[in-house]
Structure formats: structure tokens, C-alpha cells
N, C-alpha and C positions, 0 to 999 in steps of 0.2 A: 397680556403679560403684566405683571406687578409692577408696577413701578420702583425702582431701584434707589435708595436715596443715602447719601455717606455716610457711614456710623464714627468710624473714629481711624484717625492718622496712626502708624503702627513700622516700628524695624521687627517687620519678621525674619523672624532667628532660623538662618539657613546651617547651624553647627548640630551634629548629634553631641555633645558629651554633656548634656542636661538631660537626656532621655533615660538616665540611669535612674536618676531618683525619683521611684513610688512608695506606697504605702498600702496596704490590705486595705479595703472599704476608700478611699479615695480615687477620681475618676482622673484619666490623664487628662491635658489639654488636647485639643488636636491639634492646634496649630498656636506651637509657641510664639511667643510676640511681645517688644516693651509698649504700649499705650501712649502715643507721644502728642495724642490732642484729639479728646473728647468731642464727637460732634456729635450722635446717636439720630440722623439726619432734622436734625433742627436748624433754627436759622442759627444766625451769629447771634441775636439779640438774648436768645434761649441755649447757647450752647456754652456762652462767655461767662455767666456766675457760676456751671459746674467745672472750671476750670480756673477759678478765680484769677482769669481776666478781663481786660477789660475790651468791649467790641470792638475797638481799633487795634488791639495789641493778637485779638484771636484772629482777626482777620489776617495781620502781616505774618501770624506764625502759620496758617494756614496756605498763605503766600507762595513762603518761604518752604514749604515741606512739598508743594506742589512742584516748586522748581528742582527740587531733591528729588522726587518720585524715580523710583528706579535706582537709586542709587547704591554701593555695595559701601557697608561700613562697619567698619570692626570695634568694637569695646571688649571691656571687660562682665563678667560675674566675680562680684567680689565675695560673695558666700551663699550658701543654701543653707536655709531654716524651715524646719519642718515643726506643726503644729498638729494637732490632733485633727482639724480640718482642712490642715492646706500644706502643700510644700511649695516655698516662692525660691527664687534668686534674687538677690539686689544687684541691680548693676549702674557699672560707672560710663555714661556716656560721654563722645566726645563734645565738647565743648560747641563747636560748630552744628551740632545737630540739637534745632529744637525742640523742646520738650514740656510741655505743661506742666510737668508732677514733679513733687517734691520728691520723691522717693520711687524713682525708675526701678521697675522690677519687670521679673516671667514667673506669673503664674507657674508653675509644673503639673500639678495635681489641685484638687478640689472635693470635699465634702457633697454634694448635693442640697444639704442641709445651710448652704453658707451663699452668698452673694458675692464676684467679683471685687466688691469695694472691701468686703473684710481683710485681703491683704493690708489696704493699706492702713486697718486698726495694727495688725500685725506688726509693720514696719514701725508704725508709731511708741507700739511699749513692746519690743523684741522679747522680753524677758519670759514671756509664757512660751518660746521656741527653741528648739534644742537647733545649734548649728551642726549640719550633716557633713560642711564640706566648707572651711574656710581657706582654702587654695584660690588663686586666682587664675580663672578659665577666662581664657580669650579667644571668645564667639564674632559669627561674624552675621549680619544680618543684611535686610534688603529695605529699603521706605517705600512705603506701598500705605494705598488708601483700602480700609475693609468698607464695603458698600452690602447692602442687604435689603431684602423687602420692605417698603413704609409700612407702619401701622398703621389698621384702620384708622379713619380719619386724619392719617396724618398729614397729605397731600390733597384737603380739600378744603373748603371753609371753614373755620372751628365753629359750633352752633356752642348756647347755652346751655348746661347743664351743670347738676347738683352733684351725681356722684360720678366715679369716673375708676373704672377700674386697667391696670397696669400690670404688666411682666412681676415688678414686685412688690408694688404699691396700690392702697385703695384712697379716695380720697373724695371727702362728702364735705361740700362747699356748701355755705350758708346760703341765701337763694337771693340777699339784699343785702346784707352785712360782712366788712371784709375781715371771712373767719374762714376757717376749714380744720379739720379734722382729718391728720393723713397718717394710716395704718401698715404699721410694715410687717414683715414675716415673724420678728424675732425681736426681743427689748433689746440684744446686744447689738442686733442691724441700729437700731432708733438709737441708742446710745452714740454707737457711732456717728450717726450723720450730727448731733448734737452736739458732741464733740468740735466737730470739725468748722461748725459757724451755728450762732444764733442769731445772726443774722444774715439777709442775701437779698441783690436787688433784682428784681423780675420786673422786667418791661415797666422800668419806672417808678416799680411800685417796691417800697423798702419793707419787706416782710420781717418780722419776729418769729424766732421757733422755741417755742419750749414743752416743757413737760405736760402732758395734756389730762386735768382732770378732770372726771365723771361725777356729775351732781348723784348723789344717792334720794333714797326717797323721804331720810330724815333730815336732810340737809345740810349733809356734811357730804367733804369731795375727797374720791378717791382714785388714786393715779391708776391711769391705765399704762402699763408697761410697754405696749407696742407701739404707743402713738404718739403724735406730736401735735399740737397745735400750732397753729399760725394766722396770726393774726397784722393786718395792715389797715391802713386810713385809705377807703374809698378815695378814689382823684374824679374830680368835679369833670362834668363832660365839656370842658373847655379847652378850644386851641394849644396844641401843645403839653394837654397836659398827659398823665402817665396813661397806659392802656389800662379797661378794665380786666381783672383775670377771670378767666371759669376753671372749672374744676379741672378741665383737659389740660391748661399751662402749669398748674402744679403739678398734675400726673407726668408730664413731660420732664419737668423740675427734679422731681424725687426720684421717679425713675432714671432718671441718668444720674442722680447721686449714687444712689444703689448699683448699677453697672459697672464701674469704673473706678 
């Protein structure tokens, strides 16, 4: 049997009166849920900058939601906005119950064409969303851990490699020098994660993300729309110092940007 390993902390939504709202070509969820703390079974060292925390503060929220497991707890849905690829809830949680994200929502439907994380481009500039339902519904939900199959490789030794393909992400690491080149679905997924930090620390190491450009063959560069560059200072193989990455801790990195 596969080995089982935690994806992410979650109030699943035990209320029907979000079940109303679809859309023709969008898929429902199956299992509505607010995201209350990304893990995508990683350690804490790799699960704490897609949640921008910090590894002591992910660890006690993780604590802290473990001692709440099972727990029945009500909030509110403060409105439903619907996009041409998504229709979310925002909701307002209680204060007691933690939460990693700035902008608690449920998914309701989805594009196939879109990634989990674009809600929260959505939450960010609401303005391209029509509001369906600004009433406030008060749901009631349960905390509960969602656990899932590991990815290959992910519960073994990490080996060295150059490219390293992902769920939604490809990613082709220099083979000596601290660079990588990581490719997402769509320039508006890369926008988003761009958006959201240009920079993030990975097991020590303080990475750069920007716009990634393509030398041509007369010598002029030209931007590739889906991609990102990143760029970091090699750490010397000295006590204490930062781990070196391979291509598999970015794939790990980006892909749990992209999920969440």
C-alpha cells in the first residue's frame, strides 16, 4: 500500500446551502473545504514559505489544529463571486480557529483550465467577479486533516537532478550554478505566483523570482510568458550552512504554490 502522507489542514463544510451555486462548463468540488494550513506532505522546513511562515510558527499552527481535529465549528460565507473560471465564497472565520491565509474562502466550482491558487488571484483584485449572493450564510464545518498518496520520490531519499517534472510545474535546474528555469501552465498562473513574492526562503537558501528571459540567436532576449527564473548564491559545503537545492525542492516549492 502507498504510503499516506498529510496534504493540508482543512474545515470541511458539513452545510448544503453553497451547493447551489454552478455554472455550464465549470466542475463542482467534491468536497467543499476552507484550507487552513498547507502542508502538500512536506516537511515543516518546505511547507513554511508556501504559507509564509515561519517553521516554528507552522509547526504550533499545526499543533494547534491537531488538538482541534474533530472539532464542529461554525462561521460565516460573507459572499459568492463568480468568474468565468471559478465560483468561490469568502468566509469569515472565528478568531480561535487557525488559519494560514489571508483570504479564507470554498472553492465551489472550477475551470479545468485554472489551478486551485487562482482563487486566490481572484480574492486579490475581486473586480473581474460578479457577486452572485452577498447574504450572509452561516455554515458550519468539521477540522480535519486531508492525507493522500506521496509522490514518487517523495518519501525516499531526494537524488540529484536537472529537470523534474510536477502536478503543475516543470523545472530544469542548472546542473552547478544556483539557477533554474520553472514553467507553469499559463503566464496568468506565473503572474500570480510573481505577484505574490519575489522573493522566498528555501532550506536556507534566499531565492530571487523574476521574469525569465530567452537569449535569441541574434542576441537579444526575449520574455518567455510561462516562466520564471530563479536565481540564488550556491552555500559553501560548510557546517551549518544552507542545504544545497535540486530541482526536486523547487518542484516541491512551486508546486504547492500552484495547489493552494
Amino acid at each position: 500500500m502507498a504510503k499516506r502522507v498529510p496534504l493540508f489542514w482543512k474545515l470541511a463544510v458539513e452545510s448544503n446551502e453553497l451547493r447551489c451555486f454552478h455554472a455550464p462548463g465549470l466542475v463542482p468540488v467534491e468536497q467543499l473545504h476552507v484550507t487552513l494550513l498547507y502542508l502538500g506532505g512536506r516537511s515543516a522546513a518546505k511547507a513554511a514559505p508556501l504559507n509564509d511562515l515561519s517553521v516554528e510558527d507552522l509547526e504550533l499552527m499545526s499543533q494547534a489544529l491537531q488538538e482541534m481535529k474533530g472539532m464542529e465549528v461554525y462561521f460565516d460565507a460573507t459572499r459568492v463571486l463568480q468568474h468565468a473560471d471559478m465560483i468561490l465564497a469568502e468566509v469569515a472565520l472565528p478568531e480561535s480557529l487557525p488559519c494560514a491565509k489571508a483570504n479564507p474562502h470554498v472553492t465551489l466550482c472550477r475551470s479545468e483550465h485554472v489551478a486551485p491558487i487562482f482563487a486566490q488571484t481572484l480574492l486579490e483584485n475581486p473586480s473581474s467577479c460578479v457577486a452572485l449572493d452577498a447574504r450572509k450564510l452561516r455554515l458550519c464545518g468539521v477540522v480535519d486533516l486531508e492525507e493522500g498518496p506521496a509522490r514518487p520520490g517523495q518519501v525516499r531519499e531526494k537524488r540529484e537532478a536537472d529537470v523534474a517534472e510536477g502536478t503543475w510545474v516543470h523545472v530544469k535546474k542548472h546542473s552547478s550554478m544556483g539557477c533554474a528555469v520553472v514553467t507553469l501552465p499559463t503566464p496568468a498562473l506565473r503572474d500570480a505566483i510573481l505577484l505574490r513574492c519575489s522573493k522566498v526562503v528555501l532550506q536556507g537558501n534566499s531565492l530571487e523570482l523574476k521574469k525569465h528571459h530567452q537569449k535569441q540567436g541574434d542576441g537579444s532576449k526575449l520574455e518567455v510568458p510561462e516562466s520564471i527564473f530563479v536565481g540564488w548564491k550556491q552555500p559553501k559545503r560548510t557546517a551549518g550552512s544552507a542545504l544545497p537545492l535540486m530541482a526536486e525542492d523547487l518542484l516541491d516549492l512551486f508546486d504547492g504554490f500552484c495547489a493552494h
